[in-house]
ROSE-4610 file (N, C-alpha, C; in Angstrom, 1 decimal, always signed):
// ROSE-4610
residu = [X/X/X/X/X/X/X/X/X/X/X/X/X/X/X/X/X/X/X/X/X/X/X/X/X/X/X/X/X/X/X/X/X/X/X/X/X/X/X/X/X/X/X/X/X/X/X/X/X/X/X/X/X/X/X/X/X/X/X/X/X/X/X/X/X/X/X/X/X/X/X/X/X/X/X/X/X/X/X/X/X/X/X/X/X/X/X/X/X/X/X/X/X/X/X/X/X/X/X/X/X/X/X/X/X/X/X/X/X/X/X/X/X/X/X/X/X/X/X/X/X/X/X/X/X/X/X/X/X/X/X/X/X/X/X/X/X/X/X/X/X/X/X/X/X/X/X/X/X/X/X/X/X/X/X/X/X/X/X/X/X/X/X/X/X/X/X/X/X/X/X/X/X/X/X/X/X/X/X/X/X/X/X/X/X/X/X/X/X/X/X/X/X/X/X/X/X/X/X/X/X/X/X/X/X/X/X/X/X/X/X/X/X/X/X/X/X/X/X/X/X/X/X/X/X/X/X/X/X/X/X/X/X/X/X/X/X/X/X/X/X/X/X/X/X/X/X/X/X/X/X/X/X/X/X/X/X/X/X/X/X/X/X/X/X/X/X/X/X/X/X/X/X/X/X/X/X/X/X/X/X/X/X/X/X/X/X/X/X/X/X/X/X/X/X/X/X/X/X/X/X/X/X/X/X/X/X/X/X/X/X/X/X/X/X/X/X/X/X/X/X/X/X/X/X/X/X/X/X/X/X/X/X/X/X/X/X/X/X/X/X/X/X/X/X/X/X/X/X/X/X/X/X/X/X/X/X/X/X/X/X/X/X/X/X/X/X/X/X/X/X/X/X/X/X/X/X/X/X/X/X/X/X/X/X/X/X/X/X/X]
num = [1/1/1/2/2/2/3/3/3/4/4/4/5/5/5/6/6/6/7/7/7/8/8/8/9/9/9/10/10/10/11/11/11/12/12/12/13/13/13/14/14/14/15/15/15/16/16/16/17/17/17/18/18/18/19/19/19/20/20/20/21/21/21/22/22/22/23/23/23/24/24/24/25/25/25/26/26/26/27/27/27/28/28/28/29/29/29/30/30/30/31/31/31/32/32/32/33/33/33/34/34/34/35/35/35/36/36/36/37/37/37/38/38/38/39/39/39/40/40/40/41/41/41/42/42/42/43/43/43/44/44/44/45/45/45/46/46/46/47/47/47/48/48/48/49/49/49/50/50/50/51/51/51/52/52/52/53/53/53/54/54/54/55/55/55/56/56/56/57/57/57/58/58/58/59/59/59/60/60/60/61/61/61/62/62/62/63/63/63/64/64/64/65/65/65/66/66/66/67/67/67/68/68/68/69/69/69/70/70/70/71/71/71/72/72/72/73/73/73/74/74/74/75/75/75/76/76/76/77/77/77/78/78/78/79/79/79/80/80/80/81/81/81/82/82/82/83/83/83/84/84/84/85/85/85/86/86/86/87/87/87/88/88/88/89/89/89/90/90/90/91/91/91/92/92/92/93/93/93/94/94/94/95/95/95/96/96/96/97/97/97/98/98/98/99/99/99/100/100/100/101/101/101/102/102/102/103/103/103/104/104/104/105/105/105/106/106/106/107/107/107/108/108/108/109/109/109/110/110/110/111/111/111/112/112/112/113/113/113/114/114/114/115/115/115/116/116/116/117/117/117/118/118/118/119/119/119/120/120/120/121/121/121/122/122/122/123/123/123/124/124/124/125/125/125/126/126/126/127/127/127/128/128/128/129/129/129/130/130/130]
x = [-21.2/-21.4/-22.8/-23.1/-23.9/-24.2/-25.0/-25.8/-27.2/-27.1/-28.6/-28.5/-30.1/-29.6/-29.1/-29.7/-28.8/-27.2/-26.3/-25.4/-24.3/-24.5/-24.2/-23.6/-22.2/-21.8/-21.5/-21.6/-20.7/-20.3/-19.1/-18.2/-17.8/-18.1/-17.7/-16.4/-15.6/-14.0/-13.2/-14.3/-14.0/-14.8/-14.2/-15.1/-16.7/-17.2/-18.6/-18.8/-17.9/-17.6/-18.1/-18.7/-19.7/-18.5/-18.6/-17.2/-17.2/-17.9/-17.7/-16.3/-15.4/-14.1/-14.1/-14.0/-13.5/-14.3/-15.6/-16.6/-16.1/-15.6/-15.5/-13.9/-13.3/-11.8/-11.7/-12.9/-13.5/-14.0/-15.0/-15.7/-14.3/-13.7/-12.6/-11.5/-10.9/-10.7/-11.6/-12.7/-13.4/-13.8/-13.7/-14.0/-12.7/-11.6/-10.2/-9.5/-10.2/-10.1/-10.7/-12.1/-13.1/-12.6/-11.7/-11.8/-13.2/-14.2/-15.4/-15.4/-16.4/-16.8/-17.8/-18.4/-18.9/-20.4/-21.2/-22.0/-22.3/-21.1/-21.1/-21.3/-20.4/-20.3/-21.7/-22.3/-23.5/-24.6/-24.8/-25.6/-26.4/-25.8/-26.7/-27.7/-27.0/-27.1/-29.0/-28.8/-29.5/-30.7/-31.4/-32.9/-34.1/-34.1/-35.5/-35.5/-37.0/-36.8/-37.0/-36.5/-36.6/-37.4/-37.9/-38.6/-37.7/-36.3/-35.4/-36.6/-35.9/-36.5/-37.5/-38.9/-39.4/-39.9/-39.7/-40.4/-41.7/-42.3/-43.6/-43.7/-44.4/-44.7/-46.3/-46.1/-47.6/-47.8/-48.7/-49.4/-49.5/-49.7/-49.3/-48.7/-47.5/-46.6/-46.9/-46.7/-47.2/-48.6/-49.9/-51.2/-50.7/-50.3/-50.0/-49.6/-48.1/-47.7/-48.4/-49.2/-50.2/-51.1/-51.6/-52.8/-52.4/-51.0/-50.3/-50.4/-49.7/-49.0/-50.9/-51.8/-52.7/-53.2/-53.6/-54.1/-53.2/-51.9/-51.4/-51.0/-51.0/-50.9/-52.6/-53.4/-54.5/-54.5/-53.4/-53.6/-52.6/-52.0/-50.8/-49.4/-49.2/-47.8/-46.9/-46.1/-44.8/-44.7/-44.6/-44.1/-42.8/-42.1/-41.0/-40.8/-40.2/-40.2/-39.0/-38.2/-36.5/-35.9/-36.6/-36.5/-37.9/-38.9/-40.0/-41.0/-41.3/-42.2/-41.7/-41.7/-41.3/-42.4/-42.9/-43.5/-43.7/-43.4/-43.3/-43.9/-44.2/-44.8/-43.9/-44.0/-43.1/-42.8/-43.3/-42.7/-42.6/-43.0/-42.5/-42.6/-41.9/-41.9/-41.5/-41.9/-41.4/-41.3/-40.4/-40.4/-40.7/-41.6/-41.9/-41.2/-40.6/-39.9/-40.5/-40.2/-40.0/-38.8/-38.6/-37.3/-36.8/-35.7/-35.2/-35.1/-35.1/-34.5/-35.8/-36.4/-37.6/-39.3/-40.2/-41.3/-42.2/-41.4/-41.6/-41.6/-41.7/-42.3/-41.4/-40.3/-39.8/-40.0/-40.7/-41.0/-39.6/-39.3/-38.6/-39.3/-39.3/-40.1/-39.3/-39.2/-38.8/-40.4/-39.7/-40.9/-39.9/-40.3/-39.9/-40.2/-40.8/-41.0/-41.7/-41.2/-41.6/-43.2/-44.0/-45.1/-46.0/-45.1/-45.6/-45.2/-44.1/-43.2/-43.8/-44.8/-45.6/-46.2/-47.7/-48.2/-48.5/-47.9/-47.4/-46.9/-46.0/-45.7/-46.9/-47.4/-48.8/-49.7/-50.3/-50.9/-50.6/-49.3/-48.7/-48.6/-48.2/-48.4/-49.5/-50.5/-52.0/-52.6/-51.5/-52.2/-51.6/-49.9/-49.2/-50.0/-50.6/-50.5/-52.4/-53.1/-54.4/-54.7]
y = [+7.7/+7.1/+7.2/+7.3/+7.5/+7.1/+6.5/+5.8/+6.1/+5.8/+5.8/+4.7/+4.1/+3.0/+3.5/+5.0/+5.2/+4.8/+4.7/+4.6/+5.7/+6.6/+7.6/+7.4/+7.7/+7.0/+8.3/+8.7/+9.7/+9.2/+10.1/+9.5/+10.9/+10.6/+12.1/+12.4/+11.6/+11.2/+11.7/+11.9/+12.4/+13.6/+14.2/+15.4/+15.4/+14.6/+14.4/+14.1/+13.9/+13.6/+12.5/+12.8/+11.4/+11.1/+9.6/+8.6/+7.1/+7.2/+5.5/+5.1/+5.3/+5.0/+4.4/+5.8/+5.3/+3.9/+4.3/+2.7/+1.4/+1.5/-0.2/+0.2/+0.8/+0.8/+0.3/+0.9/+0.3/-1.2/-0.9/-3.3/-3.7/-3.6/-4.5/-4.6/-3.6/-4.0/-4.4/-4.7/-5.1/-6.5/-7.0/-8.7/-9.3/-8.2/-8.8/-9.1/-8.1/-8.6/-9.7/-9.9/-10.7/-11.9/-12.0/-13.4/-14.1/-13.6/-13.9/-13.3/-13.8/-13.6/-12.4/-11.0/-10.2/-10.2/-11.3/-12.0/-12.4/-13.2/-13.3/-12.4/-11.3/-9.8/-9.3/-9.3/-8.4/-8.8/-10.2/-11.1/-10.3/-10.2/-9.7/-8.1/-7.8/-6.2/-6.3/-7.3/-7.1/-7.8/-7.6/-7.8/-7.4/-6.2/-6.4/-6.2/-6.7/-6.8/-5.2/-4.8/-3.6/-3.8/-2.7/-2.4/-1.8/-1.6/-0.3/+1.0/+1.7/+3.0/+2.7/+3.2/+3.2/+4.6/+5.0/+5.8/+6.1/+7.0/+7.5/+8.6/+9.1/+10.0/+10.5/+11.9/+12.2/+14.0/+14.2/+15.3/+16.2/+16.4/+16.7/+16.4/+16.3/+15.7/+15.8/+17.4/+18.0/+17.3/+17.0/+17.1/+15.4/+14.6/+13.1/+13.2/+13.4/+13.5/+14.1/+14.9/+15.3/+14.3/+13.9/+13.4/+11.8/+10.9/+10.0/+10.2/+11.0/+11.7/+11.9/+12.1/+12.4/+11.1/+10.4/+8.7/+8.1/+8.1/+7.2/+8.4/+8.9/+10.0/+9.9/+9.3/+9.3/+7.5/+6.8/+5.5/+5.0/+6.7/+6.8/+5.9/+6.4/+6.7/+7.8/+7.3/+8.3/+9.0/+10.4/+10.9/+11.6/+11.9/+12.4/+13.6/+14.8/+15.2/+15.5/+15.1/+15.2/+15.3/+14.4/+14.4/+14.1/+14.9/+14.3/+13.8/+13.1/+12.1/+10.8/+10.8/+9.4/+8.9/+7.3/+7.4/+5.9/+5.7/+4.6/+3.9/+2.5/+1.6/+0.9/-0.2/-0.4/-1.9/-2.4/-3.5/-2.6/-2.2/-1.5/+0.1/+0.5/+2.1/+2.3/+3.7/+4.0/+5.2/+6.4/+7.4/+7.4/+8.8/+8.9/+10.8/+11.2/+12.4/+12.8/+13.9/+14.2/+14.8/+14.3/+13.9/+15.5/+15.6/+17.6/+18.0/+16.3/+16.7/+16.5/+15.2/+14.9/+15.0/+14.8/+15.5/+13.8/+13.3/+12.1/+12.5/+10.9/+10.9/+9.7/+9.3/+8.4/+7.9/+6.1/+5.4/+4.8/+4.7/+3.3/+3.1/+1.6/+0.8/-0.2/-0.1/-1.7/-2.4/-3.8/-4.1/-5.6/-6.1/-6.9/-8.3/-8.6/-9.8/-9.2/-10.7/-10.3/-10.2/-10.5/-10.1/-8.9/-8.7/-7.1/-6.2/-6.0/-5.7/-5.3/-6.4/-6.8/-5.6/-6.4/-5.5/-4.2/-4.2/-2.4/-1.4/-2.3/-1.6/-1.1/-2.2/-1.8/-1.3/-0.5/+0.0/+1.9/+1.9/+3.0/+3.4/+2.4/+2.6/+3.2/+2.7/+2.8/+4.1/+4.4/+6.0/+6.7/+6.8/+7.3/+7.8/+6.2/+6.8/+6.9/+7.2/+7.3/+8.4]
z = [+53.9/+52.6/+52.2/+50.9/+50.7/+49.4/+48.4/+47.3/+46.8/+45.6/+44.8/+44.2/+43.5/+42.3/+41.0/+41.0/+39.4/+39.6/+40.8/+40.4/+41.0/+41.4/+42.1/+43.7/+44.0/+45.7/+45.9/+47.5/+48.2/+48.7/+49.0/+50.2/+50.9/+52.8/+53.8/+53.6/+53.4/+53.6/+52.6/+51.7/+50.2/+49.5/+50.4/+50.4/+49.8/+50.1/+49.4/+48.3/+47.7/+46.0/+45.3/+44.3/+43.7/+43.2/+43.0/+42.1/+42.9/+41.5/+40.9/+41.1/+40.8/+41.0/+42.1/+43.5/+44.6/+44.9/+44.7/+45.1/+44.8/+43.4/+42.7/+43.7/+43.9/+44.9/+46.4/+46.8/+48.3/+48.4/+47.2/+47.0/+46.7/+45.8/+45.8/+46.9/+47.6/+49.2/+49.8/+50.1/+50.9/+50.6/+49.0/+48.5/+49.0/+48.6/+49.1/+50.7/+51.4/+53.1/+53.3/+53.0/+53.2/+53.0/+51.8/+51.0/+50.8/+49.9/+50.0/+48.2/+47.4/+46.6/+46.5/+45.7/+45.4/+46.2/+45.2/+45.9/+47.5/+47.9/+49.1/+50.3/+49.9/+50.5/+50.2/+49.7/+49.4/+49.8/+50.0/+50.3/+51.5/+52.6/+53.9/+54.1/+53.0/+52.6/+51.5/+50.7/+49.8/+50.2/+50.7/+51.7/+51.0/+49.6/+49.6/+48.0/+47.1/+45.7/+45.0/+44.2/+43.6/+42.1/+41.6/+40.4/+39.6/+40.0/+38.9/+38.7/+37.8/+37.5/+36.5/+36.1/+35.5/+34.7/+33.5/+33.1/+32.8/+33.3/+32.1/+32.1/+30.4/+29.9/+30.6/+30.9/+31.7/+31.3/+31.3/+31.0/+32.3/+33.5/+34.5/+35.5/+35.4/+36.5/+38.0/+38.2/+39.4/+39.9/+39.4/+39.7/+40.1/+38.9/+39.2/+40.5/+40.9/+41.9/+43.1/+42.9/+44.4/+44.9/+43.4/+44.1/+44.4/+44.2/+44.5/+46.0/+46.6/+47.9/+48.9/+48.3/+49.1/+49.2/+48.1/+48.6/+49.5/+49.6/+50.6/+51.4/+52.4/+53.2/+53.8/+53.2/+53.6/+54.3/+54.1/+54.4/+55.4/+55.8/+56.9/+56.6/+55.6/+54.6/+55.7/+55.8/+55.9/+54.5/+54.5/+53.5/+53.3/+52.5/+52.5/+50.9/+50.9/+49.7/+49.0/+49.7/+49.5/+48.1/+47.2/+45.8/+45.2/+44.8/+44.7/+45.5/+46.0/+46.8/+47.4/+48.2/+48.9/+50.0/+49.4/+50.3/+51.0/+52.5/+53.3/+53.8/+54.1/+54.7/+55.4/+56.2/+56.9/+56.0/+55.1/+54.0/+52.5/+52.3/+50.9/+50.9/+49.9/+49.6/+48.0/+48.0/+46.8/+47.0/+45.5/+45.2/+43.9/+43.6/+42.5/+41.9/+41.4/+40.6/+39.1/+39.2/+37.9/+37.4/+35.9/+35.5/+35.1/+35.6/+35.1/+33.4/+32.9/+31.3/+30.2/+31.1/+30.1/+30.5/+30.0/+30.7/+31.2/+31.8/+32.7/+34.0/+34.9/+35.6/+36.3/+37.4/+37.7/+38.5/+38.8/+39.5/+40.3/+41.0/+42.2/+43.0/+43.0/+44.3/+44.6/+45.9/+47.0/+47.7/+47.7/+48.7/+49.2/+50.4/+51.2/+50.7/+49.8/+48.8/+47.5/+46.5/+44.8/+44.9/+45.6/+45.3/+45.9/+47.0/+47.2/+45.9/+45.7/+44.5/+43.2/+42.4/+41.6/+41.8/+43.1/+43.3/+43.7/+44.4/+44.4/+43.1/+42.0/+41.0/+40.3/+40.0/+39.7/+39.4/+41.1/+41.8/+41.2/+41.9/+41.7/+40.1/+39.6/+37.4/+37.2/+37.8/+37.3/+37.8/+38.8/+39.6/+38.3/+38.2/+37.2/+35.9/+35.1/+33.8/+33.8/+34.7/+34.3/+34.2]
């Protein structure tokens, strides 16, 4: 199995196939074994605060994104470039892309509490839109 927050599930068992369908088909057997509420079930799973997606509009995507990847790569960041940039700490992370349709720039961030969260969003905005 596999997920994004846009919303997107795979499943191996299903031939790899993105669908919503089968997902809300699986949570609902799985609230209904449980006998537990939505919430309940998700509860242990959902551990760290997110940012959602953020857009911005930028003038060099590519250059933004480099020179993102070199400051924290210099601050011994895990990096990753699987979709864009990914990059890790051991309490927060993010990935930053560019968007295939529009001439943006897509932020996600986790962090292990709301105020890393904050600040980290931040941080990263300000590299973004300067």
């Amino acid at each position: 199995f596999g997920g994004e927050h846009s919303g997107h599930f795979y499943f191996r068992d299903n031939w790899y196939a993105d669908s919503g369908m089968a997902a809300l088909l699986f949570a609902l057997e799985m609230i209904s074994d449980e006998r537990k509420t939505l919430s309940e079930v998700i509860a242990p799973l959902d551990r760290r605060f997110r940012s959602g997606e953020i857009n911005s509009e930028v003038g060099d995507p590519a250059g933004v994104v480099r020179r993102i990847e070199e400051r924290y790569r210099a601050e011994g960041a895990e990096i990753d470039h699987l979709d864009g940039v990914t990059v890790g700490f051991p309490n927060w992370w993010f990935n930053v892309r560019s968007s295939n349709t529009q001439p943006l720039l897509r932020l996600n961030l986790e962090a292990d509490d709301p105020e890393t969260l904050e600040k980290k969003t931040a941080e990263v905005l300000a590299m973004i839109r300067s």
